[in-house]
C-alpha positions in Angstrom: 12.2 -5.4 18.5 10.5 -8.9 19.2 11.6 -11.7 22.0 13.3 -15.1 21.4 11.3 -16.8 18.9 11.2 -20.2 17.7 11.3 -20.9 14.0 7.6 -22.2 14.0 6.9 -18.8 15.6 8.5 -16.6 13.2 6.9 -18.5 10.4 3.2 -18.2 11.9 4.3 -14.4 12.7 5.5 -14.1 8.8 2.0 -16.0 7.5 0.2 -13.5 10.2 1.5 -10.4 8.1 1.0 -11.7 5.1 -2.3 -12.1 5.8 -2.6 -8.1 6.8 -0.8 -6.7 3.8 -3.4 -9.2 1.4 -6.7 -7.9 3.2 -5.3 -4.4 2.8 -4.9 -5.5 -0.7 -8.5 -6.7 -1.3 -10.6 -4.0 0.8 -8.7 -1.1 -1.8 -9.2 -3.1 -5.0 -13.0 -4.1 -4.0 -14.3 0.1 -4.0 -11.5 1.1 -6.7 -12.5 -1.6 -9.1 -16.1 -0.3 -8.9 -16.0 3.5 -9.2 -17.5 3.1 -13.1 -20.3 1.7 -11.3 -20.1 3.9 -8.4 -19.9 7.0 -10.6 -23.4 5.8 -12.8 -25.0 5.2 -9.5 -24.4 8.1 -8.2 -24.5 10.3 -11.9 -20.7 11.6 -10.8 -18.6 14.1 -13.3 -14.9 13.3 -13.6 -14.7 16.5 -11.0 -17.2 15.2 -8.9 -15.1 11.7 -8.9 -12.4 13.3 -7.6 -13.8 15.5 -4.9 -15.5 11.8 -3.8 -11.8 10.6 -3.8 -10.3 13.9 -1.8 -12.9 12.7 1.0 -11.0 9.4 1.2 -7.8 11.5 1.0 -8.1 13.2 3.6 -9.3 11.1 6.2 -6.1 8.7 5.2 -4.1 12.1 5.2 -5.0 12.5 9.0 -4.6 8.7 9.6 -0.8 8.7 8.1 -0.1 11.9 9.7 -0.9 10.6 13.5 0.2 7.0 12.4 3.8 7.2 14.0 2.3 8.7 17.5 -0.5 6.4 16.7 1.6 3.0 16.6 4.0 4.0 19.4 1.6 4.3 21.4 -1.4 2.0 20.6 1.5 -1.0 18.9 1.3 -2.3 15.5 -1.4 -5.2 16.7 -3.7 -2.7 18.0 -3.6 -0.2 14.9 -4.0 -3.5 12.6 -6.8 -4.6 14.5 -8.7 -1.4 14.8 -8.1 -0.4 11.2 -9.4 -3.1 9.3 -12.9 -2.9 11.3 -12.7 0.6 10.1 -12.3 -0.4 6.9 -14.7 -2.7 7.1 -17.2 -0.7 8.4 -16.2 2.1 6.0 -16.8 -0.5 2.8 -20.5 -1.2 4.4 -20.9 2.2 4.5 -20.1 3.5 1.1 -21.7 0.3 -0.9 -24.6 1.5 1.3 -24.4 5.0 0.3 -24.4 3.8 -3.5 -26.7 1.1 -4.1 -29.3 2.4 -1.1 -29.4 5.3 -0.6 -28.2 7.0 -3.9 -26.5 9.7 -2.0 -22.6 10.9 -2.5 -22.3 12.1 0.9 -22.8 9.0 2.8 -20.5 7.3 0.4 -18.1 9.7 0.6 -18.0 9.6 4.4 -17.5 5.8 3.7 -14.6 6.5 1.6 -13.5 8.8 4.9 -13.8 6.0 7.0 -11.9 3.9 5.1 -9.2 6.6 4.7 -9.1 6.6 8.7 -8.7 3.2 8.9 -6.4 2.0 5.6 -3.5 4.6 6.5 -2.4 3.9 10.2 -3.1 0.4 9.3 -0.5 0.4 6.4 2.0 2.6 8.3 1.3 -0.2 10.5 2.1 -3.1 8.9 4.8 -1.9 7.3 7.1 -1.6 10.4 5.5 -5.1 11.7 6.9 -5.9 8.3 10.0 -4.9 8.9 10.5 -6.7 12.1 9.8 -10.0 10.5 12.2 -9.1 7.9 14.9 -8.4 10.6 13.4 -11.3 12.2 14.1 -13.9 9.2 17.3 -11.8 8.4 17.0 -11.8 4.7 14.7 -9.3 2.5 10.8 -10.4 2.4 9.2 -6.4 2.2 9.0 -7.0 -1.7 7.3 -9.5 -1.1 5.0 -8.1 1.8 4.1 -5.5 -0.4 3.4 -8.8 -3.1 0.7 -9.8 -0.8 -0.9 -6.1 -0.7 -0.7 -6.6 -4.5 -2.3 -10.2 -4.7 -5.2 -8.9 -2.3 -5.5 -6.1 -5.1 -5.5 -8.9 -8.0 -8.1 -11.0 -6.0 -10.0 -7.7 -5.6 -10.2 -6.5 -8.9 -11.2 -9.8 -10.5 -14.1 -9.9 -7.9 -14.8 -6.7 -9.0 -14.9 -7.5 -12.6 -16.7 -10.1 -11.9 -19.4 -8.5 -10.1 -19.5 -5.6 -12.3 -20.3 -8.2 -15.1 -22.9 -9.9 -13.9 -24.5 -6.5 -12.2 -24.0 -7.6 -8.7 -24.7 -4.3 -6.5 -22.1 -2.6 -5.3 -23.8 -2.6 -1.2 -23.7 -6.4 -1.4 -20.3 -6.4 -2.6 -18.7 -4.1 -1.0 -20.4 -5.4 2.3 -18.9 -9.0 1.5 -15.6 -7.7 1.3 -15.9 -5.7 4.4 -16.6 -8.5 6.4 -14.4 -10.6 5.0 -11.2 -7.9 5.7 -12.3 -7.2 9.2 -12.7 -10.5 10.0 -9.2 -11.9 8.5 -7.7 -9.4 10.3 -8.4 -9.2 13.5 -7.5 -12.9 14.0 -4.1 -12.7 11.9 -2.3 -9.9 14.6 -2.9 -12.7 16.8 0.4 -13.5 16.1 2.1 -10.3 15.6 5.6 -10.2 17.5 6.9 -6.3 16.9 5.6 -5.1 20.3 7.2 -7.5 22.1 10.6 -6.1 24.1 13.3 -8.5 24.0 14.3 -10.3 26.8 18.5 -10.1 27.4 20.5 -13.4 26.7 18.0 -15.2 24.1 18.1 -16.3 20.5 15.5 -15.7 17.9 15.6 -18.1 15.1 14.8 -17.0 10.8 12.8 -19.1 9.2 12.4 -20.0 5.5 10.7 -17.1 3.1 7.7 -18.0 1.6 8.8 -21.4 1.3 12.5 -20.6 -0.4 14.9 -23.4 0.4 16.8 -22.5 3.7 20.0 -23.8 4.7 18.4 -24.1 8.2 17.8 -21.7 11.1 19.8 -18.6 12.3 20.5 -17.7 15.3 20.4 -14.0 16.2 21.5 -12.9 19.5 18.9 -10.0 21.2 20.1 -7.2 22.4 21.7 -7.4 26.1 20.3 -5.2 28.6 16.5 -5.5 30.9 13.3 -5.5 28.8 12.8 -1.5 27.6 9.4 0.1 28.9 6.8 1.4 26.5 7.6 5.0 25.2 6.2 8.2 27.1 3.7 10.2 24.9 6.9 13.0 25.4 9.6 10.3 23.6 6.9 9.4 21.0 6.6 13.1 19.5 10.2 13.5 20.1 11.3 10.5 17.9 8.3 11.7 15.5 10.1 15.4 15.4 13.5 13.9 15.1 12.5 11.5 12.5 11.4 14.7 10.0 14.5 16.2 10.8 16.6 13.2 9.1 17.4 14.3 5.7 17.6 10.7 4.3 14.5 9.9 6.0 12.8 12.9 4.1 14.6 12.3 0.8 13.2 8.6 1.4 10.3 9.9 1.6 10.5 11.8 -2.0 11.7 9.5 -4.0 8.7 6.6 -2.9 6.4 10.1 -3.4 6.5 9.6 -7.2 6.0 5.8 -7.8 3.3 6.1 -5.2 1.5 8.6 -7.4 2.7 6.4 -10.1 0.1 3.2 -8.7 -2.0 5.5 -6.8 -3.0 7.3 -10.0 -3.6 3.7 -11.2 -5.9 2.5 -9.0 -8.3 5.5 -9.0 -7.8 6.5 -12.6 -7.3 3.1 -14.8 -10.6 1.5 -15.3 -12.2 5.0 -15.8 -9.4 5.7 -18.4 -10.4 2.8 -20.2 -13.7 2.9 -19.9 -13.8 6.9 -21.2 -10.5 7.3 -22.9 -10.1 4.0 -24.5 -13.7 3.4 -25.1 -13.8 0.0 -22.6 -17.0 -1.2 -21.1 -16.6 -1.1 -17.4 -16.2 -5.1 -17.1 -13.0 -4.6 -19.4 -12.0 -1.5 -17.4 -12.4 -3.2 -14.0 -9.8 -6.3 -15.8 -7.3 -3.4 -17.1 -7.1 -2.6 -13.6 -6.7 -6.1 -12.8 -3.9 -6.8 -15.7 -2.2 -3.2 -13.8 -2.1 -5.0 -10.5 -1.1 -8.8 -11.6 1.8 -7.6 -13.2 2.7 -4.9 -9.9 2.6 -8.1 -8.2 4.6 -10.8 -10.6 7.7 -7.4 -9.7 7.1 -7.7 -6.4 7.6 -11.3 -5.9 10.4 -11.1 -8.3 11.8 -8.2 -6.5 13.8 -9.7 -3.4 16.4 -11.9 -6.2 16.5 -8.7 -8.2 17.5 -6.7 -5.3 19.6 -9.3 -4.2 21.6 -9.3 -7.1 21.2 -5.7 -8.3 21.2 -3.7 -5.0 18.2 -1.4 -3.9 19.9 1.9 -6.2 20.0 0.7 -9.9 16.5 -1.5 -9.3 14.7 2.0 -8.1 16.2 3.7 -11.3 15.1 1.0 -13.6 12.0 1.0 -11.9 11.4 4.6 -12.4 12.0 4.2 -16.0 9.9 1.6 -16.9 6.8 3.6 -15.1 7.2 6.4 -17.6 7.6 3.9 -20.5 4.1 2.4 -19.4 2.4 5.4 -18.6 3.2 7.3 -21.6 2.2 4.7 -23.9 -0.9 4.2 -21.8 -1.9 7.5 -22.6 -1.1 7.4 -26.1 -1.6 3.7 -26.8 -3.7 3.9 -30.5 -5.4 0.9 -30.6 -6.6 -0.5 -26.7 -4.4 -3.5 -27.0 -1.3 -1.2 -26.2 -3.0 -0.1 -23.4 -3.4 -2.9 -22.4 0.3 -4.1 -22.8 1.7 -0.6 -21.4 -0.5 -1.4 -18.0 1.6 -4.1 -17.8 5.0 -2.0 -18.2 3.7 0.4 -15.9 2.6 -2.1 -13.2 5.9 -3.9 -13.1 7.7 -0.1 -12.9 5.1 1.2 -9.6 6.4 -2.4 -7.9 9.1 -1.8 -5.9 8.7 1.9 -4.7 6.7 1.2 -1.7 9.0 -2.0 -0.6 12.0 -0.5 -0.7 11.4 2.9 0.4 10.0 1.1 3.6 12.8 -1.5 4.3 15.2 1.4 4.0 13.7 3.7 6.4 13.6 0.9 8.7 17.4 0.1 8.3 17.8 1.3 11.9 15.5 -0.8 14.0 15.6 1.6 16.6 14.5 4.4 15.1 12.0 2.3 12.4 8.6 3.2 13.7 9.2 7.1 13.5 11.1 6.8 10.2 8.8 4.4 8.5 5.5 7.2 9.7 7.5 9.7 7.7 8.3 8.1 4.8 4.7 6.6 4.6 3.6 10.0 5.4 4.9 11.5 2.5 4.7 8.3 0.0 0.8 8.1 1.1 0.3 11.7 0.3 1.2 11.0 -3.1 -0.8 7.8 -3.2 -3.9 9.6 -2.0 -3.7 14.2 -3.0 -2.7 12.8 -6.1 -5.3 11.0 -8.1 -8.4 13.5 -6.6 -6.1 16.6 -7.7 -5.6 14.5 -11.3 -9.5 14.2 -11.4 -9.7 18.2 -11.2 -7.2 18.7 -13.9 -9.0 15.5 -16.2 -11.8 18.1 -15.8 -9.8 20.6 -18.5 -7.3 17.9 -20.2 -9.0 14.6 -20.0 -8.5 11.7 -18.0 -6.0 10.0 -20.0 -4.0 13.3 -20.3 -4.2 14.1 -17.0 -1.8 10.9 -16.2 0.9 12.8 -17.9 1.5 15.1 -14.4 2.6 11.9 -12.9 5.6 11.5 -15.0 7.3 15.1 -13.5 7.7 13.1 -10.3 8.7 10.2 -11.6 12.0 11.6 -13.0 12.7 13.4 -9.4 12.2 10.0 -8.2 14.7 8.6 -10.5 17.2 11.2 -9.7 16.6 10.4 -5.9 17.1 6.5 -6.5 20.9 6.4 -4.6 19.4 7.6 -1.3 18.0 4.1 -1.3 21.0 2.2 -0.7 21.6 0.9 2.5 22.5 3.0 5.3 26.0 2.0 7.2 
């Protein structure tokens, strides 16, 4: 809930997230995009790989779990602002661990840090996400989610590109650290969800990411005297309620398996081309990117398809066109299919995170707890998968190990009509 705000507000507010969800963005793609380096640094099985990436895991795990105490509590500015330096410092840390010191256990308690950080910062951002969406009164978490996705494009091009031309990975991941941390931490200057509304005053939507507008909107905030901050008691309680909803938790299913569906992507692509498809790590590192680009070109292209469609048949199609990709990923004969089903895949993992969020946030009281659970249960796909997939690539392969992924993919078609708006 957010005060009267001007137009020029909501817009600088709007520009402010956007700015969170595309550092998020970059500081992922910047370590994923060099694990082939990371793992000939560091002389890594495909098993040790993933017990690396269960270190990561589980600090995130802990992070998403606490996030919906943690953002009642602390406020979606604060989490924002502490995570990214977390991430930050966790990126110093792990290049450090690689290119210094040679050792898997100070990058993998880099990879923890940045688990710590990542998770209550996206749970974060997301309902801060959905307050600007409430804010403008129109659908923008598409493309919220498009700026995460950009960040990841930007990421995994640096990443390429420093791969190529044998840049270190300390330096680079050192750069990017500082550059997330940084961005950050001055953007939530201009968050607006903690902010109690004041009775009798107007807020005011603004134009999308430059859409054409027919002009502002006025939106009425709710009568009544400025609510207090929650006790640490009503936090837990709205936490406990929230995994009580049965929507909330079937939410939190279906976004489970296209989370797994571009988490397995982003720890398992460039490897997959590199070993399966016989890639050299530049051209895995660009798969990755191609993955990514084409997530993105969905989720910019998602609000007028959602628009026009509704939330339920875009989640099925969705679901569908993840499977298409990822099977012929795996089975792709010559690379160039790969290359093409990345790009089927990516555009299919789109919209799961989007629209799983801005439906647990239909209620704007109840956002906050509802969002933690669903991101809760999306993020522990996104993260238990890919270092459990790493352990199973140790008996099947890496490229058939991708093939689990598609089990929860059909349970996350069947569970597409819980997405449609809630009355």
């Amino acid at each position: 809930m957010t005060t009267a705000a001007t137009t020029t507000q909501v817009s600088s507010w709007r520009n402010a997230v956007v700015v969170a969800y595309g550092a998020s963005g970059l500081a992922f793609a910047s370590w994923v995009s060099r694990l082939p380096a990371i793992r000939d640094g560091l002389d890594l099985t495909p098993g040790n790989i993933g017990l690396l990436l269960l270190c990561m895991t589980l600090g995130s795990f802990v992070s998403v779990s606490a996030s919906g105490l943690i953002v009642l509590r602390l406020g979606s500015k604060r989490t924002i602002r502490t995570g990214s330096v977390m991430v930050g410092c966790g990126l110093l840390l792990a290049g450090f661990g690689t290119s210094v010191l040679a050792s898997p256990v100070a990058t993998a308690a880099g990879l923890a840090v940045i688990g710590l950080g990542t998770a209550s910062w996206n749970t974060a951002s997301n309902v801060e996400g959905a307050a600007v969406e409430r804010a403008l009164g129109r659908h923008i978490m598409p493309r919220l989610h498009g700026a995460f996705s950009l960040g990841t494009v930007a990421g995994a091009g640096l990443g390429a590109w420093a791969a190529a031309i044998s840049v270190p990975v300390f330096w680079h991941l050192a750069a990017a650290g500082a550059v997330v941390a940084v961005s950050v931490a001055t953007a939530a200057s201009w968050f607006r969800a903690d902010i109690t509304p004041v009775a009798g005053e107007r807020t005011y939507s603004a134009d999308s990411f430059g859409d054409p507008a027919t002009g502002p909107i006025p939106v009425l905030a709710p009568a009544g005297q400025p609510e207090p901050v929650d006790a640490p008691l009503d936090s837990k309680r709205q936490i406990a309620q929230a995994w009580r909803d049965r929507r909330t938790l079937l939410l939190g299913v279906m976004v489970l398996g296209l989370a797994l569906a571009e988490g397995a992507a982003g720890d398992w692509v460039a490897l997959a081309l590199a070993d399966g498809h016989h890639q050299s790590d530049a051209a895995g590192a660009a798969g990755y990117g191609l993955f990514v680009t084409f997530m993105t070109i969905g989720r910019f292209a998602g609000t007028l398809v959602l628009d026009r469609y509704g939330r339920v048949p875009v989640m099925r199609f969705c679901a569908a066109m993840a499977v298409l990709g990822l099977g012929l990923f795996v089975f792709a004969p010559v690379p160039w299919v790969a290359y093409v089903a990345l790009a089927i895949w990516g555009l299919g993992a789109s919209l799961g995170f989007p629209v799983g969020m801005s439906a647990a946030a239909d209620d704007p009281a109840k956002a906050a707890a509802r969002v933690s659970v669903v991101s809760t249960i999306g993020y522990g796909a996104f993260l238990c998968g890919p270092p459990l997939l790493g352990l199973l690539a140790e008996h099947v392969g890496i490229l058939h190990s991708l093939l689990a992924v598609m089990v929860m993919l059909v349970v996350s078609f069947v569970l597409s009509p819980v997405a449609r708006k809630a009355a």
